[in-house]
Structures are given as C-alpha cells and as structure tokens.
N, C-alpha and C positions, 0 to 999 in steps of 0.2 A: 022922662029923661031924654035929652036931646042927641045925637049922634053925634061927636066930636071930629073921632077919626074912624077910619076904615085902614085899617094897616097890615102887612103884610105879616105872617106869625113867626116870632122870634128865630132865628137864625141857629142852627145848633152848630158850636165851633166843635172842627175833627179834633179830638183827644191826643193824636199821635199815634203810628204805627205800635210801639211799643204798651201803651196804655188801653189799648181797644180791648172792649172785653164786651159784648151785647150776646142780648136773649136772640130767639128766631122772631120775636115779635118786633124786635127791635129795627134787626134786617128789611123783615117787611117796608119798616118806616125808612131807614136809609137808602132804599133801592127806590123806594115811589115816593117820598114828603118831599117837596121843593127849599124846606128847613134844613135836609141835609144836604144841599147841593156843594160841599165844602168836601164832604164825606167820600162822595161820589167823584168829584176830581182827585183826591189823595190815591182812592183805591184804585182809579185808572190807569194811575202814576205809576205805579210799582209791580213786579211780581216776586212772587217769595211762597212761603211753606206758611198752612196755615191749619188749627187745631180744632173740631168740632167733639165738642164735650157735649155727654147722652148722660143728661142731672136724671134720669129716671134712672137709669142702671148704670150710672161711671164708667160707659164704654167710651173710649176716644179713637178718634180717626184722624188721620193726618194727611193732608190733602196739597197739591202744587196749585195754586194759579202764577200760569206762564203763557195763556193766549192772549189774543189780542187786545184785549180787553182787560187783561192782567185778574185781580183781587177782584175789582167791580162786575166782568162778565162772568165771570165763575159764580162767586157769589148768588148773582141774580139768577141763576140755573136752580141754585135751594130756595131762593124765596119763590120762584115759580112755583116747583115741585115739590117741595121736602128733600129729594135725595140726590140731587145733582147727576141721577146717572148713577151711583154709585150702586152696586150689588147688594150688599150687606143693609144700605140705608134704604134701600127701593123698597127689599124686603119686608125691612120695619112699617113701610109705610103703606106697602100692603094687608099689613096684619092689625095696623093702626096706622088709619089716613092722618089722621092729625099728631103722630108721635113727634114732629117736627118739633113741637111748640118744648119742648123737654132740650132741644140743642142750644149749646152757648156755643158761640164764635171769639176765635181768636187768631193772634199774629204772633208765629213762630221766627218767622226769619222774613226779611223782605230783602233783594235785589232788583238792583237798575233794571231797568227795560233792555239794557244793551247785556247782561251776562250770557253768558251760555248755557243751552239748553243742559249740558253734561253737568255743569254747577249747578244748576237747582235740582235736578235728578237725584244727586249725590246726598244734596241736603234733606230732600222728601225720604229717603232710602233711610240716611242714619236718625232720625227724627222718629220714625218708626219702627227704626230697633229699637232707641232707646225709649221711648214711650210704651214699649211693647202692643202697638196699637196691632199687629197682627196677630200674636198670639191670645190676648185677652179683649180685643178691640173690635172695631168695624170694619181693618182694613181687611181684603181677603187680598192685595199683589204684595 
C-alpha cells in the first residue's frame, strides 16, 4: 500500500465553557496534544470557578483559576501533579500516586480576564457552600 498523505491528526473543536466535562486523562491530552490547541486558547481566555469531581468517592472540590494564565495555567498544575497544590488532594495522592486518574473537570462559572479579584472570591466562597465541598468535600478553606 502506497503512502498517500501524512496529515496532521484531527483537530479536537473546544465544546464550550458550559459543556466541558473531561476525565484527568483527558486533561493530560488538552494540556500536551497539539489537537487541542483550540482548548488551550479558550482556557487561557477566561478565568472563573471550576469543579473537580473524586468518581472514586464523590468527593468534590471547587477551585478558582484567576492567575495569569486563568483556566489553562491552573489546570496544567493537576495534569503536572494530581493535586494542584491543594492539601486535601496532595494527600490523596500521597496515599495513591495515581488517584488523579478518578478526577472529572468541570466549569462552574467563568469571568472576563478584566473582573475583580473580590468577584470571583465571592463566587469560589458561595460554590462551596453550596456544593458543600467543605464539609463533605476536598476543600479544607
């Protein structure tokens, strides 16, 4: 069989803020595949409040990206490590290095690059009342 083309591998279109729903395996692929390069500029774009669901024990945490980097340098902190930093998550993942692969990612709320610090504070605060992700959750602030 002769080699026709050598192409570059399909393009994965961003879902939407509101629509994203991925595995930590998936992460992996959004943060490193050159397929999500669509992925990777939306998440740069934005920062806002976002939800990591623990499908091995339905623990959830709820989390801000509002650095420089917004969604996409946060983000890329868990597909580093598993636990972004976080207390509760480090833990897990020192008890099980690989418990990562058990987290879903999602998008709670997103805000412009230009809001204020005290408006997305606000929003990661009531998100975790009412998700109770402190009392039954990962978050320990």
């Amino acid at each position: 069989m002769a080699v026709v083309e050598i192409a570059d591998p399909q393009t994965q279109p961003f879902p939407g803020f509101d629509s994203l729903l991925i595995s930590y395996d998936e992460l992996q692929a959004v943060i490193a595949d050159d397929r999500y390069s669509q992925w990777r500029t939306a998440l740069s774009s934005v920062q806002g409040i976002y939800l990591i669901a623990d499908t091995k024990n339905g623990k959830l945490y709820v989390g801000k990206a509002d650095g420089a980097e917004r969604f996409l340098g946060r983000w890329s902190d868990y597909a580093r490590n598993g636990h972004g930093g976080n207390v509760a998550l480090r833990e897990l993942a020192g008890a099980d290095a690989s418990h990562a692969r058990h987290f879903q990612f999602s998008i709670l709320r997103v805000f412009s690059p230009s809001a204020p610090a005290a408006q997305v504070d606000t929003a990661e605060t009531h998100f975790k009342k009412a998700l109770l992700s402190r009392q039954t959750g990962h978050n320990r602030n």
